[in-house]
N, C-alpha and C positions, 0 to 999 in steps of 0.2 A: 726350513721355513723360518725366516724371522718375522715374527706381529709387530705392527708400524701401531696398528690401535685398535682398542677395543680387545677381547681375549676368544680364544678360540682352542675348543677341545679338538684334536686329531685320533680320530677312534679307529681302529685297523679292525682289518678284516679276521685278524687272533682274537677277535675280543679285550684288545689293551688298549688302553688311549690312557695319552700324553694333554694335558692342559697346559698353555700357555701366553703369556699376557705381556705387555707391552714389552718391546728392546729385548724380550726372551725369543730361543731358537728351540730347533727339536732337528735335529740330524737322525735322517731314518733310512733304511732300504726305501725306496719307491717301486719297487718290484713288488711289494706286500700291498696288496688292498689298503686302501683306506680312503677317509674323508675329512672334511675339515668343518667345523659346525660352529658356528659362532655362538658365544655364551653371552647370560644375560639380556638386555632391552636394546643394548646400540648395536649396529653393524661393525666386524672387524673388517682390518685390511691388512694381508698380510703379503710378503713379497717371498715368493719360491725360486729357486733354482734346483734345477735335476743336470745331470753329467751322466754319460755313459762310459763306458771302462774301455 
C-alpha cells in the first residue's frame, strides 16, 4: 500500500495496525485480515497492489 494523501491506519485482524502518511508504504501478508481507515478530517487515497505466489 503506498498513501498518495491524506494518512491512513491499516489495522489487522492480530490486533496490530500500521499508520501511514503521505509517499509511505506498509508491505503486508494480504492473507491476514485487515482494513484500511483513514485518519483525521480529509479523506485518504491510497494505491494497492496484491500478487499471488
Amino acid at each position: 500500500a503506498l498513501v498518495l494523501s491524506g494518512r491512513v491506519r491499516i489495522q489487522f485482524k492480530t490486533g496490530e495496525a500500521v499508520s501511514i502518511g503521505p509517499q509511505e508504504t506498509a508491505y503486508f501478508n494480504s492473507s491476514v485480515g485487515h482494513i484500511y481507515l483513514a485518519e483525521g478530517e480529509e479523506d485518504a487515497e491510497v494505491m494497492v497492489v496484491m500478487s499471488e505466489r
